[in-house]
VEXLOMAR-511560 format. One line per field, with one value per residue: x, y, z negated of N, C-alpha, C in turn; residue number from 1. Coordinates in steps of 0.02 Angstrom, whole numbers, m for minus. Atoms other than C-alpha are relative to their C-alpha. Example, Ala and Ser with C-alpha at 12.3 -4.5 7.8 and 13.67 -1.06 7.14 Angstrom:
% residues 2
nu: (45,m42)
nv: (m59,m59)
nw: (0,3)
cau: (615,684)
cav: (m225,m53)
caw: (m390,m357)
cu: (45,m39)
cv: (60,55)
cw: (0,m37)
num: (1,2)
% end
This chain:
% residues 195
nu: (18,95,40,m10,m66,m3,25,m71,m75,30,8,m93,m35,49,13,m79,13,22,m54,m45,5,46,m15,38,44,55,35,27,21,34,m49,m3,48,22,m59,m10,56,25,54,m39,13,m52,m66,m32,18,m27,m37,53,m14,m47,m66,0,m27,m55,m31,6,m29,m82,m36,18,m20,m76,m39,m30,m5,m64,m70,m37,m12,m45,m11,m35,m47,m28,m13,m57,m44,m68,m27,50,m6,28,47,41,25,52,76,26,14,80,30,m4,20,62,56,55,53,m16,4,m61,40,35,m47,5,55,m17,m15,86,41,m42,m6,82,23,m66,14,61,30,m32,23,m43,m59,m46,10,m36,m85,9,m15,m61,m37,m5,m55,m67,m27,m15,m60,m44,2,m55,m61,m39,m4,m45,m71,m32,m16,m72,19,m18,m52,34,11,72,63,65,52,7,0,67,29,3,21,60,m7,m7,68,47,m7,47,84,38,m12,39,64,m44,m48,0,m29,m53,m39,m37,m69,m48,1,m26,m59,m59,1,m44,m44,m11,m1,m87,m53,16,m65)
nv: (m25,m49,m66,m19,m41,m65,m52,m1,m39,m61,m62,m13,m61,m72,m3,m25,m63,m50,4,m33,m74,m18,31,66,m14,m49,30,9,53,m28,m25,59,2,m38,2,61,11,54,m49,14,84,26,m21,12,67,36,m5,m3,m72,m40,9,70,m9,m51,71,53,m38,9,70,38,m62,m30,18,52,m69,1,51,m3,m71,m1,58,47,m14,m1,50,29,m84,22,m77,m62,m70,m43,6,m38,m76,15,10,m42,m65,23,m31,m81,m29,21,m44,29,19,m35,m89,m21,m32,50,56,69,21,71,m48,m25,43,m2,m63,m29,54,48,0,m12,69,72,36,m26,6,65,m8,m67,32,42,m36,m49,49,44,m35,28,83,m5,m46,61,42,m28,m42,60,22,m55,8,70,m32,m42,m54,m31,1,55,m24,m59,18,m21,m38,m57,m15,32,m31,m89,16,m23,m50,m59,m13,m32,m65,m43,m40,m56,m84,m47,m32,m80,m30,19,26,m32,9,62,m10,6,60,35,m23,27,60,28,m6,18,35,8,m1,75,50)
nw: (65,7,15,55,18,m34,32,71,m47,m9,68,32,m29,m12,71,m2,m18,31,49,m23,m22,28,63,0,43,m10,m57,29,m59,m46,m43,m58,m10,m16,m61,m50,m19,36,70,59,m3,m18,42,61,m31,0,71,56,47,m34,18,m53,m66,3,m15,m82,m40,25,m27,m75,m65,5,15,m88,m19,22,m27,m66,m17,48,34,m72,m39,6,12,m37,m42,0,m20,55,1,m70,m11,33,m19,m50,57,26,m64,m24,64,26,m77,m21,10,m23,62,71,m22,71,84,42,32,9,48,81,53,23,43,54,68,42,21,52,94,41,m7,m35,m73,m52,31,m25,m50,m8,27,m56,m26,1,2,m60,m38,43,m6,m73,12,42,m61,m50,65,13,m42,m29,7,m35,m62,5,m33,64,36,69,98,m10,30,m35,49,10,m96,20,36,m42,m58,35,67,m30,m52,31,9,m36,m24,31,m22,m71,18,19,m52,m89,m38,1,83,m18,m41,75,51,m37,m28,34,11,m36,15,39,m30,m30,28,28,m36)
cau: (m867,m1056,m1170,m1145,m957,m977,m1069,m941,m803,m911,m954,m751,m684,m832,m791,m590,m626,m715,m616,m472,m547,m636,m555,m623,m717,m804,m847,m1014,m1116,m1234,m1102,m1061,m1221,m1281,m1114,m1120,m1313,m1349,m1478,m1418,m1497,m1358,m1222,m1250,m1289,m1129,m1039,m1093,m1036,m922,m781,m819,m809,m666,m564,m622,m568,m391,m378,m459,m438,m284,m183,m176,m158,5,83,75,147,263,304,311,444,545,540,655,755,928,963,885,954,893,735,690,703,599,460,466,475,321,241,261,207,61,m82,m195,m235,m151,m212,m33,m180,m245,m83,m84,m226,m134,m46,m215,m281,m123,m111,m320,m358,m185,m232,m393,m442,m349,m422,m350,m203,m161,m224,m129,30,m6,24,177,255,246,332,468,504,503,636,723,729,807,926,987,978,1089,1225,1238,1242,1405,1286,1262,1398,1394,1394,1218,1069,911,802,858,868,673,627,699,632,456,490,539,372,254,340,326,140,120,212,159,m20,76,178,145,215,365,429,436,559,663,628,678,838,923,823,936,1071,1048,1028,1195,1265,1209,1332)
cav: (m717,m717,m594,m599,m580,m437,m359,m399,m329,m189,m117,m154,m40,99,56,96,245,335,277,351,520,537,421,238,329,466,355,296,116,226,320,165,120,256,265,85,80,m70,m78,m111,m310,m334,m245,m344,m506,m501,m416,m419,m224,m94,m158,m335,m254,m133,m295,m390,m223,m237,m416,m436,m264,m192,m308,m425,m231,m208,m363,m351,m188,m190,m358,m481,m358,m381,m567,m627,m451,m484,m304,m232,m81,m29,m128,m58,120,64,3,156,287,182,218,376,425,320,456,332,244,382,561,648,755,597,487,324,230,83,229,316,162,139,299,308,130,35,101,108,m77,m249,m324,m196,m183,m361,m329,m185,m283,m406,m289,m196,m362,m452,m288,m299,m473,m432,m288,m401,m544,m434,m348,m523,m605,m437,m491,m676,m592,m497,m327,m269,m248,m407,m300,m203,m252,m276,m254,m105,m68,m137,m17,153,94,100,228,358,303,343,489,549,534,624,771,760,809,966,1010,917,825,917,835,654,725,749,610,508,575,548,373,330,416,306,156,167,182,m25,m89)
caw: (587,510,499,327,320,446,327,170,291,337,152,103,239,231,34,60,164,37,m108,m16,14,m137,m275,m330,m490,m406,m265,m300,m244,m185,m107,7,34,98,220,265,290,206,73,m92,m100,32,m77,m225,m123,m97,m267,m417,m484,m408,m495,m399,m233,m292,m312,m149,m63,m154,m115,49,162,60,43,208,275,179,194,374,380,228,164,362,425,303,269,402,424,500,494,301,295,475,445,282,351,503,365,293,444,512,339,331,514,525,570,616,438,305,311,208,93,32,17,m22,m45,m161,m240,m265,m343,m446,m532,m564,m580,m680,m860,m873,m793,m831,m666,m572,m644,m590,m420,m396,m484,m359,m224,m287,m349,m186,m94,m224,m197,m9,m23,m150,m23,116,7,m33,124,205,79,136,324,264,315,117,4,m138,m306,m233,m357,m253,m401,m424,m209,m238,m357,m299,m126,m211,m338,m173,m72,m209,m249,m80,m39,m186,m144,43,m46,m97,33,204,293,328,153,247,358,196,109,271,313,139,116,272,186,41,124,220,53,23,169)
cu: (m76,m21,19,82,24,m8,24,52,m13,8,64,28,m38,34,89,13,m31,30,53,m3,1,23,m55,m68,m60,m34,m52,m28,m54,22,22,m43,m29,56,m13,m75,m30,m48,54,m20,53,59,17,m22,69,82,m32,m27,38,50,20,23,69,66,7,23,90,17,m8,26,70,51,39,21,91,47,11,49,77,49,32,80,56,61,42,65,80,33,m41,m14,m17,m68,m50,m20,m42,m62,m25,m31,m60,m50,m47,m34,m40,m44,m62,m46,27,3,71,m63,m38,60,m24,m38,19,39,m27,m22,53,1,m86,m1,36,m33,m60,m32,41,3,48,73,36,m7,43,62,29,43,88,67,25,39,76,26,24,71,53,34,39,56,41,27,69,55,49,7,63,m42,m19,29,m35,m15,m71,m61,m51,m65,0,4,m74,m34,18,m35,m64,m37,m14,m61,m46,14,m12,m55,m19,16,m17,m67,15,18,m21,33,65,40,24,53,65,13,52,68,46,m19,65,66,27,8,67,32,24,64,65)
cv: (4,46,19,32,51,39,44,36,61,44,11,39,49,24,49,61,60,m2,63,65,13,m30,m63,49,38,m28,m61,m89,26,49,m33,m37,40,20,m52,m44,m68,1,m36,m55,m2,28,m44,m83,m24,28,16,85,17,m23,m73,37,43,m51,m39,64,m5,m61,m21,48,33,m45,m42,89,11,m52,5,44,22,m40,m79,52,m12,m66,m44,54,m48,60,44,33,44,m14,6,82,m24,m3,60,69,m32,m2,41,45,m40,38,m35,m29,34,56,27,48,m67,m62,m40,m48,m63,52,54,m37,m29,53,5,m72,m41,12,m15,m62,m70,m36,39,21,m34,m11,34,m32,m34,11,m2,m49,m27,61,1,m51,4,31,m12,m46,13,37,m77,m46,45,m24,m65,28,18,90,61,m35,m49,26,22,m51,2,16,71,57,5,67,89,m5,18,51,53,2,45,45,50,39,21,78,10,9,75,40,m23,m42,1,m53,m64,9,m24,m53,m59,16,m20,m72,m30,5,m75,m79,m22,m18,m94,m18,m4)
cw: (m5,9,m68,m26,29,m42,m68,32,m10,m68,m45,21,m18,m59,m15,35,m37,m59,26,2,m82,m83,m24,m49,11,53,m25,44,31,59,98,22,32,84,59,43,m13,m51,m57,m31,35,m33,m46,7,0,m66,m49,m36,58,m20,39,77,m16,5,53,37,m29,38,96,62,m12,0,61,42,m26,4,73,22,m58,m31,68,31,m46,m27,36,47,m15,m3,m95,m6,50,m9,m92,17,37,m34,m29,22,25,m56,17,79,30,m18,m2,m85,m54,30,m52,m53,m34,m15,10,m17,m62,m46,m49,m59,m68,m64,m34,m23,m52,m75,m26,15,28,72,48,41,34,65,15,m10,60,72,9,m8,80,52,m33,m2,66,16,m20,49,72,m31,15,76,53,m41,16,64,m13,8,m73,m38,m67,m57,34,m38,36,m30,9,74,m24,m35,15,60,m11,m20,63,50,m27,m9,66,32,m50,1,81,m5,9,52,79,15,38,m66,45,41,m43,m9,50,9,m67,m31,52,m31,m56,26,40,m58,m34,33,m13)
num: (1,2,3,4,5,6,7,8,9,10,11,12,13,14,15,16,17,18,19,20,21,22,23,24,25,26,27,28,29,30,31,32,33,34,35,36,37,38,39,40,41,42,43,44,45,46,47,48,49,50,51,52,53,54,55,56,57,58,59,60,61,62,63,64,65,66,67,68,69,70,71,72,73,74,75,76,77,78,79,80,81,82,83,84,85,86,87,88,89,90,91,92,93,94,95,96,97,98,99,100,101,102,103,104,105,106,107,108,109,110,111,112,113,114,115,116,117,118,119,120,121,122,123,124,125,126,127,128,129,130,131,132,133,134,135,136,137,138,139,140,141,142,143,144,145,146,147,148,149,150,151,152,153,154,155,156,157,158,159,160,161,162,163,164,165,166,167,168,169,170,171,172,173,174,175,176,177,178,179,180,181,182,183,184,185,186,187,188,189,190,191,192,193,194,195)
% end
């Protein structure tokens, strides 16, 4: 890797770390600048605005980030219903890159960013689409197996699947961490109820 794309790397993560704490809006380019120790000729060397890098952090650090983690496990699952819980218990109990008081950072950037900027919108769609297709995809694949039952909609598998993440890291703001216990125990429930 260049120097230079070190440095693009560099001010995307510093840039997604303070987003995350702090929220994209209130997080400033002097904010990340000041973090990532760059001057602000190399910031805009290599985006044009905040909303340019807010984007190349969607596309470039969040997103190869989530597919690995969300989207590869589930693309050749011979097992769905074991290996969507798995996706989601390894979620939900990763300390290492999601503090539970700050949630989600694509769920972060969903709820602040979706209304208020087209671009992001479709970034973000991007995202949520391509896990829904994934989820979709094993859903379907489990009923050619014989392993879920043929009437089961995977859209609609897909979309509660979704629906019960975001809802959680926003109540484990609230509550703790304690809640994913919850949440886990009757996703499994629900999940059994596919086969």
């Amino acid at each position: 890797m260049s120097k230079a794309d070190q440095t693009r790397l560099t001010i995307l993560s510093k840039a997604l770390e303070l987003v995350y704490r702090n929220g994209y809006q209130s997080t400033s380019v002097d904010d990340i600048i000041a973090n990532t120790k760059v001057t602000k000729g190399a910031f805009y060397y290599h985006f044009s605005s905040k909303d340019d890098m807010g984007l190349a952090m969607i596309n470039d650090v969040m997103y190869p980030g989530m597919r690995e983690v969300m989207i590869k496990p589930l693309i050749q699952s011979a097992a769905p219903i074991t290996d969507l819980y798995k996706m989601m218990e390894t979620l939900l109990k990763d300390e290492q890159h999601f503090d539970v008081a700050f949630g989600c950072p694509a769920i972060n950037l969903i709820e602040e960013m979706s209304p208020l900027n087209a671009e992001f919108n479709k970034a973000l769609s991007k995202l949520s689409l391509e896990w829904q297709k994934a989820i979709q995809a094993s859903v379907e694949q489990g009923k050619v197996r014989g392993v879920v039952r043929a009437g089961v909609d995977s859209k609609q598998v897909a979309h509660f699947v979704i629906a019960g993440y975001g809802g959680i890291r926003n109540l484990g703001k609230v509550f703790g961490r304690a809640c994913y216990t919850t949440y886990l125990k009757e996703l499994k429930n629900y999940l059994q109820t596919l086969a």
